[in-house]
C-alpha positions as protocol buffer text, in pm:
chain_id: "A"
residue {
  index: 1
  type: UNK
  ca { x: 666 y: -2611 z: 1937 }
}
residue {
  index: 2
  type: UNK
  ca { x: 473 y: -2357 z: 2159 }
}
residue {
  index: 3
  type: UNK
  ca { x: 831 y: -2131 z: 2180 }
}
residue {
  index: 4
  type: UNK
  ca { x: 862 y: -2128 z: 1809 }
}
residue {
  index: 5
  type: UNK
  ca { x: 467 y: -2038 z: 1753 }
}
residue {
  index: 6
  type: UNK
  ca { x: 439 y: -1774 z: 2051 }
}
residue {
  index: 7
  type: UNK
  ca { x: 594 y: -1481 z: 1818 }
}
residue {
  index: 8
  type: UNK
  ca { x: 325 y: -1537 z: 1605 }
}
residue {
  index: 9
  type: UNK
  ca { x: 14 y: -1505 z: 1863 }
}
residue {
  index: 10
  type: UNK
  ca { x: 13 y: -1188 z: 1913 }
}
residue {
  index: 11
  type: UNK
  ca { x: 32 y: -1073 z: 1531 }
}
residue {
  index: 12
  type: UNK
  ca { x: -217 y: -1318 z: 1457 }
}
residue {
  index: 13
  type: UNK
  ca { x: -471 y: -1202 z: 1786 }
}
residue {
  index: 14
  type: UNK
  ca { x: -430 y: -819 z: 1655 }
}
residue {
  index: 15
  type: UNK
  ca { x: -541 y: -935 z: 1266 }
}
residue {
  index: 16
  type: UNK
  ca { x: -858 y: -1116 z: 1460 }
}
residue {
  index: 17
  type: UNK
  ca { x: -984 y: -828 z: 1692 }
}
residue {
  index: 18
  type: UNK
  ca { x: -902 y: -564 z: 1340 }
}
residue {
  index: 19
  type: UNK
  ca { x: -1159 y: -831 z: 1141 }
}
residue {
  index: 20
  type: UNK
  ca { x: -1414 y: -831 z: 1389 }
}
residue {
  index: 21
  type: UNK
  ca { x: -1347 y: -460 z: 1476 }
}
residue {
  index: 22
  type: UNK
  ca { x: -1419 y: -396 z: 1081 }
}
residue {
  index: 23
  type: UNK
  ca { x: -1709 y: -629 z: 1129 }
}
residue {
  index: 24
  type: UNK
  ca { x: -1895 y: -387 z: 1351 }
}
residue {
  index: 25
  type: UNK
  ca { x: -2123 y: -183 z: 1099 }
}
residue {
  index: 26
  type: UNK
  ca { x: -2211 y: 142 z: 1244 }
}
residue {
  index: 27
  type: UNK
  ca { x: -2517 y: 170 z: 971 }
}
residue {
  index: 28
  type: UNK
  ca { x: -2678 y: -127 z: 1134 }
}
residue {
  index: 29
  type: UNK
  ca { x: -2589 y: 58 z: 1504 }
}
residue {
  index: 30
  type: UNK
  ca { x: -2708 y: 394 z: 1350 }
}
residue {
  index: 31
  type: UNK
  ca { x: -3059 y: 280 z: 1270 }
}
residue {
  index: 32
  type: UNK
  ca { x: -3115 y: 155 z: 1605 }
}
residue {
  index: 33
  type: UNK
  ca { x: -3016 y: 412 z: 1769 }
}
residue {
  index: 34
  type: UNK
  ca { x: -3169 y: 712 z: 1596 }
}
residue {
  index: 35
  type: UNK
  ca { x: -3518 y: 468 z: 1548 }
}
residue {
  index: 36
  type: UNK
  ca { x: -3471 y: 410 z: 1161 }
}
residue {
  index: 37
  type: UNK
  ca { x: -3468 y: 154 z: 882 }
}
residue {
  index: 38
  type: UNK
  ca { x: -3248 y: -146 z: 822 }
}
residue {
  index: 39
  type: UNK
  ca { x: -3045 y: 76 z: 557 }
}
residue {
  index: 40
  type: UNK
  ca { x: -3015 y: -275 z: 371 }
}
residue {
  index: 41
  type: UNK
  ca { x: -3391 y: -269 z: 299 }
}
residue {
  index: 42
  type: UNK
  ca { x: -3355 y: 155 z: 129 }
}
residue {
  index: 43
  type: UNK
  ca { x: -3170 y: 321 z: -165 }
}
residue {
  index: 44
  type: UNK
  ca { x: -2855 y: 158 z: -252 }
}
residue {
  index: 45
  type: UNK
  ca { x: -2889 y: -124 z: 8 }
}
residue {
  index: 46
  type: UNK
  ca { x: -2535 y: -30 z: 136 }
}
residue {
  index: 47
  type: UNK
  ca { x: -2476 y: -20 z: 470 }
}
residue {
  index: 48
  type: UNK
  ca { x: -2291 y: 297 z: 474 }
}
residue {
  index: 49
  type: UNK
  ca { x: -2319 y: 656 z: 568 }
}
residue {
  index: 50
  type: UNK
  ca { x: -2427 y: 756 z: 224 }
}
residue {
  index: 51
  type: UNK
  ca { x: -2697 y: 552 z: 172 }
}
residue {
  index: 52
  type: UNK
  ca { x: -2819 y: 632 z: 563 }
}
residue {
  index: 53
  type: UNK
  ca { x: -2827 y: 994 z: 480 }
}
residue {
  index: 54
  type: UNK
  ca { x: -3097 y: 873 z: 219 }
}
residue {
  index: 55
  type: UNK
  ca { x: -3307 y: 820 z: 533 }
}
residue {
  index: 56
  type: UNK
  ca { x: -3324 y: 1218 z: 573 }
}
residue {
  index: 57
  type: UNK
  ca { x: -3096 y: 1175 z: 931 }
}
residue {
  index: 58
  type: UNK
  ca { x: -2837 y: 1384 z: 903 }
}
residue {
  index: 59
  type: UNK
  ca { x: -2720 y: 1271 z: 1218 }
}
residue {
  index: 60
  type: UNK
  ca { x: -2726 y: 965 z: 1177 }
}
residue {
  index: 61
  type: UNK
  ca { x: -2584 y: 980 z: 854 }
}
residue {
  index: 62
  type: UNK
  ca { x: -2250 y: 1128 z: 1056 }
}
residue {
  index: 63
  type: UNK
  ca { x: -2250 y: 943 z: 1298 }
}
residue {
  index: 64
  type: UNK
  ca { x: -2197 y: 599 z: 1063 }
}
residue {
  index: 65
  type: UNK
  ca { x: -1933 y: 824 z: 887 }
}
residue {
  index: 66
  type: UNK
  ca { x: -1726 y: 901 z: 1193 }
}
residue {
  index: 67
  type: UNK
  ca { x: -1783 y: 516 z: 1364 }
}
residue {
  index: 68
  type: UNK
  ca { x: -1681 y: 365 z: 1029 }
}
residue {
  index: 69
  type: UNK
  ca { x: -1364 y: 562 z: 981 }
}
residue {
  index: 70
  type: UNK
  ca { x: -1286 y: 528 z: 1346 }
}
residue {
  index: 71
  type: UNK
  ca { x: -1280 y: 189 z: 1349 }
}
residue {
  index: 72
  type: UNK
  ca { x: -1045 y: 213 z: 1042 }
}
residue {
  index: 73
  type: UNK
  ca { x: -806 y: 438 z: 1229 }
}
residue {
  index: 74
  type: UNK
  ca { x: -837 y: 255 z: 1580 }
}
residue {
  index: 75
  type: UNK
  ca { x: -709 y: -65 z: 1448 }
}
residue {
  index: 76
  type: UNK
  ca { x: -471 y: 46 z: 1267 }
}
residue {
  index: 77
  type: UNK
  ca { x: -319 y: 350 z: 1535 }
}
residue {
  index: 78
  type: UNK
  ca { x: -338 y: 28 z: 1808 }
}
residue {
  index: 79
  type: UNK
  ca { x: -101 y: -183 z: 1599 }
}
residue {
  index: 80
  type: UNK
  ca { x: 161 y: 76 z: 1584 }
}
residue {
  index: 81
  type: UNK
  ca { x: 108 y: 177 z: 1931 }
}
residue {
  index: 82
  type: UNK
  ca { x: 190 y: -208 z: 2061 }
}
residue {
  index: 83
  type: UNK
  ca { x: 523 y: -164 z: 1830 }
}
residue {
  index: 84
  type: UNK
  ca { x: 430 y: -428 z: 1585 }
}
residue {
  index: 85
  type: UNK
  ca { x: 616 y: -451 z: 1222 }
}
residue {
  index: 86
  type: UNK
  ca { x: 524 y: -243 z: 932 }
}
residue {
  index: 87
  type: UNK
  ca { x: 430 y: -581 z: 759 }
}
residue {
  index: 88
  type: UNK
  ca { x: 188 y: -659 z: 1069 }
}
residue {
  index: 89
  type: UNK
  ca { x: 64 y: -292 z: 1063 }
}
residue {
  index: 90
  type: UNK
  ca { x: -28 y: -350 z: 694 }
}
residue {
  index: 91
  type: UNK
  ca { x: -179 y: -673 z: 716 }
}
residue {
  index: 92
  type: UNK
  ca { x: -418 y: -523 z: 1035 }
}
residue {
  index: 93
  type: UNK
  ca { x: -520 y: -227 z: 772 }
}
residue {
  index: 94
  type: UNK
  ca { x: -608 y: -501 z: 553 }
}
residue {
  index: 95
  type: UNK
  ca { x: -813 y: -647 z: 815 }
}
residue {
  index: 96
  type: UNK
  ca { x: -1022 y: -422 z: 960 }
}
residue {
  index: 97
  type: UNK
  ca { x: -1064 y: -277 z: 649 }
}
residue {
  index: 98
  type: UNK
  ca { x: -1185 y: -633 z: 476 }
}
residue {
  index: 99
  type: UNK
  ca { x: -1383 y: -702 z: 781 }
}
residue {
  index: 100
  type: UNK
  ca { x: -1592 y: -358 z: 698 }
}
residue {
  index: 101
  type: UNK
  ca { x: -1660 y: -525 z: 334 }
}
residue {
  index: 102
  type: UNK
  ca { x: -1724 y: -887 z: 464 }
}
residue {
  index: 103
  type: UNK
  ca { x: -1838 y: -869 z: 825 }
}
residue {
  index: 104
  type: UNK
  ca { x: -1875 y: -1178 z: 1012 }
}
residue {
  index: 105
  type: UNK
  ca { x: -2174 y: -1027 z: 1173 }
}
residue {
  index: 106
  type: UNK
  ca { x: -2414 y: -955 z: 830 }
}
residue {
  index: 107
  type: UNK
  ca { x: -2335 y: -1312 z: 694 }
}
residue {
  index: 108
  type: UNK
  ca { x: -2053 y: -1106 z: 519 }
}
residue {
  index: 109
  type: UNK
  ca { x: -2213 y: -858 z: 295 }
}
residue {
  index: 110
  type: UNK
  ca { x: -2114 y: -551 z: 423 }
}
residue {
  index: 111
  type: UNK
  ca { x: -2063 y: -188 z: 319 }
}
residue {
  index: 112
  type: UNK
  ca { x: -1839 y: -58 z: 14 }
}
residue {
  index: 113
  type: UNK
  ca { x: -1539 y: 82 z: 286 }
}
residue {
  index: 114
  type: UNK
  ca { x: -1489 y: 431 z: 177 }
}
residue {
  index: 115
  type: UNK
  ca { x: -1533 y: 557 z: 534 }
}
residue {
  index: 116
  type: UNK
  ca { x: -1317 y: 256 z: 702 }
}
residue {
  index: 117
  type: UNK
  ca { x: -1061 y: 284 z: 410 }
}
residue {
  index: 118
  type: UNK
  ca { x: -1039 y: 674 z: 457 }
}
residue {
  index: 119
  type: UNK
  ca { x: -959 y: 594 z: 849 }
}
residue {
  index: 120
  type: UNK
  ca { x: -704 y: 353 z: 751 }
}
residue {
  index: 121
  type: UNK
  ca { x: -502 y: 597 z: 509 }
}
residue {
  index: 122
  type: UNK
  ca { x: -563 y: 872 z: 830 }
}
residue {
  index: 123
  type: UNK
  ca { x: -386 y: 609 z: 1059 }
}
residue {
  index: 124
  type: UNK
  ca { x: -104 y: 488 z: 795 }
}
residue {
  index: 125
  type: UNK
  ca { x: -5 y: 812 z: 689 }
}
residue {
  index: 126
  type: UNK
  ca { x: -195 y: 1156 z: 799 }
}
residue {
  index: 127
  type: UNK
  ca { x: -62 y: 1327 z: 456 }
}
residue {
  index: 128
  type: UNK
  ca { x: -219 y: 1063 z: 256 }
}
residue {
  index: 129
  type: UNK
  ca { x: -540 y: 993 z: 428 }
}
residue {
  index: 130
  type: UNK
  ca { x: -584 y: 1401 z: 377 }
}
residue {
  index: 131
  type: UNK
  ca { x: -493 y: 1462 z: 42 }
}
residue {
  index: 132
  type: UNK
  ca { x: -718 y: 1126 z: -25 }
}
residue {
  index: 133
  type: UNK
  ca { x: -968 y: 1256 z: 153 }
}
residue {
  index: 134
  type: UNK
  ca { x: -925 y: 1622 z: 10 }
}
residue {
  index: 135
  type: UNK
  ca { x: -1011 y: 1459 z: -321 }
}
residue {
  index: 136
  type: UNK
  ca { x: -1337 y: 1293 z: -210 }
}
residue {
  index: 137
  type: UNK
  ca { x: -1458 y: 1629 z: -77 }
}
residue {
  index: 138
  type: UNK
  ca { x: -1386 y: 1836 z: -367 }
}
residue {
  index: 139
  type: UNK
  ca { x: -1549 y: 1585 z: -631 }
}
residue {
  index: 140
  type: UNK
  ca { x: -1825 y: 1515 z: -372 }
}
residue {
  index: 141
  type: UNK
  ca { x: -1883 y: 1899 z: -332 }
}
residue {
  index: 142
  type: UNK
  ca { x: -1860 y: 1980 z: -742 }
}
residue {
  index: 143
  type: UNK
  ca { x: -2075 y: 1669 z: -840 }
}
residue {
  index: 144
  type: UNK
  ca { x: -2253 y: 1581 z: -563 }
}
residue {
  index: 145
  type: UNK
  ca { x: -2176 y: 1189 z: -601 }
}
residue {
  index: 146
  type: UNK
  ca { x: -2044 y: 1009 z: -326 }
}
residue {
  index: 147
  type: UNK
  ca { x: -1911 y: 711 z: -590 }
}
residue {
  index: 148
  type: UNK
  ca { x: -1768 y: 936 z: -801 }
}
residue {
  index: 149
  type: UNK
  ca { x: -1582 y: 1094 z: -586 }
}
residue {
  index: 150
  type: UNK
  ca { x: -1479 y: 740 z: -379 }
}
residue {
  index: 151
  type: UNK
  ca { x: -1389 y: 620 z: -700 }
}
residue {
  index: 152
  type: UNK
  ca { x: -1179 y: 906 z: -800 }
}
residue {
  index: 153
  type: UNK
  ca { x: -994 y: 945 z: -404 }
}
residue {
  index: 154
  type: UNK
  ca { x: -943 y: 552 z: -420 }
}
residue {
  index: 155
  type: UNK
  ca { x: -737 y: 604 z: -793 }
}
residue {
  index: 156
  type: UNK
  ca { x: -562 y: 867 z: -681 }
}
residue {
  index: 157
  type: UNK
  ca { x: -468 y: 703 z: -333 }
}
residue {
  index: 158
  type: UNK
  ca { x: -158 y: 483 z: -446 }
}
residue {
  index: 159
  type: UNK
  ca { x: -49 y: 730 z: -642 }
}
residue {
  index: 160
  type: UNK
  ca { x: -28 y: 1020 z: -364 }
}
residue {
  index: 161
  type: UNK
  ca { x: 155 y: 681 z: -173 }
}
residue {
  index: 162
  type: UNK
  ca { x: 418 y: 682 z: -438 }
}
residue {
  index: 163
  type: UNK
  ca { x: 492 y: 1040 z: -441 }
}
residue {
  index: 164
  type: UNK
  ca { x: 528 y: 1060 z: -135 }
}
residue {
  index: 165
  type: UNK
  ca { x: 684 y: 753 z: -30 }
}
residue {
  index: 166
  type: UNK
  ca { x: 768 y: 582 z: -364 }
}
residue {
  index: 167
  type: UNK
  ca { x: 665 y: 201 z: -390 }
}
residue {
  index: 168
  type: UNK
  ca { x: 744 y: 27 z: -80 }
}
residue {
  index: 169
  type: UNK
  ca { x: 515 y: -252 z: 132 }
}
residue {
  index: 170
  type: UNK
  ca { x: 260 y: 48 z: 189 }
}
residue {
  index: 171
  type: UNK
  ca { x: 231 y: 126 z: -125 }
}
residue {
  index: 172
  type: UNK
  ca { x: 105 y: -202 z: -157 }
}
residue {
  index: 173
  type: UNK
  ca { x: -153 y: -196 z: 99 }
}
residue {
  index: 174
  type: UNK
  ca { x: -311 y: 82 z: -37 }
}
residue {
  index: 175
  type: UNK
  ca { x: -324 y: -4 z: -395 }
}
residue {
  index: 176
  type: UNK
  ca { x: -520 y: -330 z: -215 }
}
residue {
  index: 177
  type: UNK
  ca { x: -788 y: -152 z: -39 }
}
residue {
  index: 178
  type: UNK
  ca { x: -829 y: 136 z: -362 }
}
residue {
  index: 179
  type: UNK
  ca { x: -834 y: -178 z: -583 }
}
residue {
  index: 180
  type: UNK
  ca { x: -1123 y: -328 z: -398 }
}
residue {
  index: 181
  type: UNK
  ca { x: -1299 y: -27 z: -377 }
}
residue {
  index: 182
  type: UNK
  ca { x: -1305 y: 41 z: -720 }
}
residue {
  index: 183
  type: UNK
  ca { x: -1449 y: -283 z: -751 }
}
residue {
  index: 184
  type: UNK
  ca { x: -1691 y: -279 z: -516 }
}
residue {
  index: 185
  type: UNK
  ca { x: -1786 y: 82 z: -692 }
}
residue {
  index: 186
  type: UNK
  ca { x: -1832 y: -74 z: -1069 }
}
residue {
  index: 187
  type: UNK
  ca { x: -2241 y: -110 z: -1075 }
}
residue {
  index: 188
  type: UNK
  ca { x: -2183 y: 263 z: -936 }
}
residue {
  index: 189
  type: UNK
  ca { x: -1960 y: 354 z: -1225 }
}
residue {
  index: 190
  type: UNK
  ca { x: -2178 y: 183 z: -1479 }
}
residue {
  index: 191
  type: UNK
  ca { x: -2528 y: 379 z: -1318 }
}
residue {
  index: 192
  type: UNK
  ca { x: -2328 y: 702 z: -1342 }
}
residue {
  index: 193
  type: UNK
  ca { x: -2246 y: 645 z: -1709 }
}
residue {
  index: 194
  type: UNK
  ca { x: -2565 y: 592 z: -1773 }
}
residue {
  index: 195
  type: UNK
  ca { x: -2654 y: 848 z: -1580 }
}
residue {
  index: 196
  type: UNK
  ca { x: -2900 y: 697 z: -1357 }
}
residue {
  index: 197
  type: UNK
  ca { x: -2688 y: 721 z: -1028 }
}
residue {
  index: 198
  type: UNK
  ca { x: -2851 y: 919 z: -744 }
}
residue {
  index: 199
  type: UNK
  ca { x: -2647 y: 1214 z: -614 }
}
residue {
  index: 200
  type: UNK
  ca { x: -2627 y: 1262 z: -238 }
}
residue {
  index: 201
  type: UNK
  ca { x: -2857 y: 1412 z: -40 }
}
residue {
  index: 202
  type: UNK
  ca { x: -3118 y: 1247 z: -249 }
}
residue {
  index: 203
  type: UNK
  ca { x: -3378 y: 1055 z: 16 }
}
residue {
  index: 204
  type: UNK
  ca { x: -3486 y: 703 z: 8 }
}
residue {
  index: 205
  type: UNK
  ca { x: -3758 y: 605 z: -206 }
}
């Protein structure tokens, strides 16, 4: 029994240290680092680089930003440096990608995983992760809102994966994680219809 279950240890140690990697919420580490506030208890409530920019720290506002895509990337870049399957790789995206949106260490109500997402598209495929993230940029930069453009980049994500790859296993790992970002970007969608979302840059009341 142990020789026909040892395969599967090392798969199943990598999806555990991506979950609690994703767990680690570099809004939470941000704050006490740069002296601010819990940036659960300001703005959006989101613990994400966005809504810590809010706070008026631009720094602190990148570094989130760079620690949450990291830790996207990092998981993901690990897996295929140990030479695991593309069906482990994927599953490890999923992970540290799901453990960014329920984190074991904020009772599981984390951020929305645009930055940890973005890292994981970097780490999967450099072509996608840049044309995904060219999208966010440009809509970010013409509109100035960070949901509209994460919900635009995460529509557009599976389909830059099928152009360039057609519809394969990671096709389906990104549809996943733009999927759940669109969902966890629908009160987002319905402010900005009603035109009542804030637009970045715009400080914490």
């Amino acid at each position: 029994m142990q020789t026909a279950f040892a395969p599967l240890l090392a798969p199943l140690l990598a999806l555990f240290a991506a979950y609690l990697l994703g767990s680690v919420s570099f809004a939470i580490v941000a704050a006490k680092l740069f002296g601010l506030a819990d940036p659960r208890s300001y703005g959006s409530g989101n613990p994400g680089a966005t809504n810590v920019l809010r706070s008026g720290n631009k720094k602190a506002a990148l570094f989130t930003l760079i620690g949450d895509a990291l830790k996207g990337w990092l998981a993901v870049f690990m897996a295929a440096q140990i030479g695991f399957s593309d069906n482990v790789i994927g599953l490890v995206a999923l992970a540290v990608f799901f453990g960014h949106l329920f984190p074991i260490f904020l009772k599981f109500k984390g951020g929305k995983g645009v930055a940890t997402g973005a890292g994981v598209l970097l780490a999967l495929d450099p072509l996608i992760g840049l044309a995904v993230l060219g999208t966010w940029l440009f809509v970010a930069f013409a509109f100035r809102y960070s949901s509209l453009a994460a919900l635009l980049a995460a529509a557009m994500a599976p389909v830059y994966t099928v152009l360039i790859h057609g519809s394969n296993g990671q096709t389906l790992v990104v549809s996943i994680i733009a999927i759940t970002l669109i969902g966890k970007h629908w009160p987002n969608l319905q402010r900005l219809l009603a035109g009542q979302e804030g637009k970045i840059g715009n400080k914490k009341k």
